[in-house]
C-alpha positions as a Markdown table, in Angstrom:
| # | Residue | x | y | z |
|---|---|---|---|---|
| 1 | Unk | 95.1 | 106.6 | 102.5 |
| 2 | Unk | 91.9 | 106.4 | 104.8 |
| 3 | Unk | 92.5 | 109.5 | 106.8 |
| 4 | Unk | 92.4 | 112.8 | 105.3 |
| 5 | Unk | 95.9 | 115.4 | 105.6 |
| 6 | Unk | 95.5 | 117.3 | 108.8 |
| 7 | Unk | 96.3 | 120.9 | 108.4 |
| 8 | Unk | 99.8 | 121.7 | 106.8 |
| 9 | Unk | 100.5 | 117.9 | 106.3 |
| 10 | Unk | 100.7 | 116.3 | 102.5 |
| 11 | Unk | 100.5 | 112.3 | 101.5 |
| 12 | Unk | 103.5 | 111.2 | 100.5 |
| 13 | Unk | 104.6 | 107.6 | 98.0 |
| 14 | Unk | 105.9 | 106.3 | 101.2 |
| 15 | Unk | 102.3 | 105.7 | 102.5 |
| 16 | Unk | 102.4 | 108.9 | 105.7 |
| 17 | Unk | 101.5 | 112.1 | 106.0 |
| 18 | Unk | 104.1 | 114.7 | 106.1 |
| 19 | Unk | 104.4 | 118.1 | 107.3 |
| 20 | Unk | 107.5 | 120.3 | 106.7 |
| 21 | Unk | 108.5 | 122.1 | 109.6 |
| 22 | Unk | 112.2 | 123.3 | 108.4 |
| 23 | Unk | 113.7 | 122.6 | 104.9 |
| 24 | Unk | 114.6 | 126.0 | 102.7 |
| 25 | Unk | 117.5 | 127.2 | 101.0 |
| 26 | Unk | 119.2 | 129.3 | 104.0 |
| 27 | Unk | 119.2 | 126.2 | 106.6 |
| 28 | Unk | 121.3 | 123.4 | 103.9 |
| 29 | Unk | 122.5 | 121.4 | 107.2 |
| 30 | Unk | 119.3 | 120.4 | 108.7 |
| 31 | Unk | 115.5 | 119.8 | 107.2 |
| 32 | Unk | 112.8 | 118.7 | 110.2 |
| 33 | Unk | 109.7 | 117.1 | 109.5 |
| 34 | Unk | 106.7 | 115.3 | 111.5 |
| 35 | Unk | 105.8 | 111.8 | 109.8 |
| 36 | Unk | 102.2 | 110.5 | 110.8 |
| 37 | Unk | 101.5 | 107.2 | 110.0 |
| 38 | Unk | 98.4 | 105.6 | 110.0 |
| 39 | Unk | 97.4 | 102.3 | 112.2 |
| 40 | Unk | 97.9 | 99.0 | 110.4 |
| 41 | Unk | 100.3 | 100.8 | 108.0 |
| 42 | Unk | 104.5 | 99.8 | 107.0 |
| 43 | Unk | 105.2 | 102.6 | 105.1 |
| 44 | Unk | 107.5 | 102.1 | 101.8 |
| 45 | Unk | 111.0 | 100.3 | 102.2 |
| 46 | Unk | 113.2 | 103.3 | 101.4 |
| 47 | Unk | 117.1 | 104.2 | 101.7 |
| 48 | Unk | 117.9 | 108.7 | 101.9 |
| 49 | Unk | 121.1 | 109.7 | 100.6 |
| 50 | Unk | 121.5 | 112.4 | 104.2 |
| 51 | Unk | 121.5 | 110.9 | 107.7 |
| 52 | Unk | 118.5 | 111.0 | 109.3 |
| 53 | Unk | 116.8 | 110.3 | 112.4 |
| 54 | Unk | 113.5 | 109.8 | 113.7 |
| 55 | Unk | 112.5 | 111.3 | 117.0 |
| 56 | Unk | 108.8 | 109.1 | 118.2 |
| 57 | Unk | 106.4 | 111.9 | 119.4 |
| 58 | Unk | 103.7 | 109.2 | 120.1 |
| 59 | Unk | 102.1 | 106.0 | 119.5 |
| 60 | Unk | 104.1 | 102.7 | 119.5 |
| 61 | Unk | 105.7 | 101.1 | 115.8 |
| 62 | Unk | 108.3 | 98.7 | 114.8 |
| 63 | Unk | 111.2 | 100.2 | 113.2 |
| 64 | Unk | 113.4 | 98.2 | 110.8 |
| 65 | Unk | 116.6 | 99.9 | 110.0 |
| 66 | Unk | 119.2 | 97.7 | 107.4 |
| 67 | Unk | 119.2 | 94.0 | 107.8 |
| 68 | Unk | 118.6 | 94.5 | 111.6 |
| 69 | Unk | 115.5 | 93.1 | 113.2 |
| 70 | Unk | 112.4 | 95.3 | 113.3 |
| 71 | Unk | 112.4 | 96.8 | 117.2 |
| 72 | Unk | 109.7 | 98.2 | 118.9 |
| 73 | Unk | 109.7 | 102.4 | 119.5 |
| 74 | Unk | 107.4 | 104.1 | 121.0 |
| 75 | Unk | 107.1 | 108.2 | 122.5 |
| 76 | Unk | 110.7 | 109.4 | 123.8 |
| 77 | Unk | 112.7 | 106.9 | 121.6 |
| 78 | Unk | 115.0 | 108.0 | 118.8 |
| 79 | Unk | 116.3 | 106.1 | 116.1 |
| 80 | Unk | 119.2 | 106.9 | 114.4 |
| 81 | Unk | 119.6 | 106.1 | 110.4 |
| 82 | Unk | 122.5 | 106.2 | 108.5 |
| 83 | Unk | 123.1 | 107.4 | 105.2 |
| 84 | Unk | 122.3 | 105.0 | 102.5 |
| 85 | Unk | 120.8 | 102.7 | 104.7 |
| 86 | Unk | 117.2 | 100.7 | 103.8 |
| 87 | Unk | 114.6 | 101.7 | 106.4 |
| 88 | Unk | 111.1 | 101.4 | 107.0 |
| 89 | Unk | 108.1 | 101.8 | 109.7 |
| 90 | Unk | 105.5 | 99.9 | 111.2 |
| 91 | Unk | 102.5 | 101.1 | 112.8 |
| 92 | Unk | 100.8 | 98.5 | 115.0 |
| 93 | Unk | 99.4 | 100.4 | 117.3 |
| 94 | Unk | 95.4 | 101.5 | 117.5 |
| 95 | Unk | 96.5 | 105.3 | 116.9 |
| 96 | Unk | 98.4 | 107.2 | 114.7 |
| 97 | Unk | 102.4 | 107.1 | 114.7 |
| 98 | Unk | 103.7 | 110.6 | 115.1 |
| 99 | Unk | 107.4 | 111.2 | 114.7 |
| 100 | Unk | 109.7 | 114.2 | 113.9 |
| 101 | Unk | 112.3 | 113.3 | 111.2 |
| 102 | Unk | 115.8 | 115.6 | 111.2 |
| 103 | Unk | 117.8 | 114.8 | 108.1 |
| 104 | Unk | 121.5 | 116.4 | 107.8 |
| 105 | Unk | 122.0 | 117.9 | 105.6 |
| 106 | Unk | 118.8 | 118.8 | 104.7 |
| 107 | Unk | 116.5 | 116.5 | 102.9 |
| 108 | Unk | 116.0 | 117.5 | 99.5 |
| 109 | Unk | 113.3 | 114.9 | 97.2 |
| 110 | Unk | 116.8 | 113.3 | 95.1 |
| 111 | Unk | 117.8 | 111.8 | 98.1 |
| 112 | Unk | 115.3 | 109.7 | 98.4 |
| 113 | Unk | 115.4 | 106.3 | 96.5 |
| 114 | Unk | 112.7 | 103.6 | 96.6 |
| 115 | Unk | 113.6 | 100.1 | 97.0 |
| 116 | Unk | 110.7 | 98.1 | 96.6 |
């Protein structure tokens, strides 16, 4: 972590920052969060027990999602990740990877398993 938390943003085990912007109790069918990952940074192979997918906001990554080949995304692109299904990031770009994540239902901190 070389970058300190912007405001409303906390480091996670999967190597970003993340801040929640939807996830409570009275929404249990969507949770919304913006990822920020540093330059030079994969964050943790990972598989979420909700659907989920990332919306890029800005800067340019690789994005490996099951045994397909890492592709490049960048602002405007979505990705969509199924349940149960081993993903991870890549930034290789000079600035910081922004991306919204929607999970359905919402994500909830069981869901997540590590697999590295």
């Amino acid at each position: 972590m070389s970058n300190k938390a912007k405001p409303g943003e906390f480091w996670t085990r999967e190597r970003c920052y993340i801040a929640e912007l939807l996830n409570h109790d009275g929404s249990p069918e969507v949770s919304i969060a913006r990822a920020r990952v540093e330059p030079g940074v994969t964050t943790e192979l990972h598989a979420l027990a909700v659907a989920e997918w990332y919306v890029i906001e800005s800067g340019v990554g690789q994005m490996t999602v099951g045994d397909a080949q890492p592709r490049e995304v960048r602002a405007g692109d979505t990705v969509s990740i199924p349940t149960g299904t081993a993903q991870r990031i890549h930034n290789g770009g000079d600035g910081d990877l922004v991306f919204l994540c929607v999970c359905v239902p919402r994500f909830l901190l069981r869901h997540y398993t590590s697999l590295e």
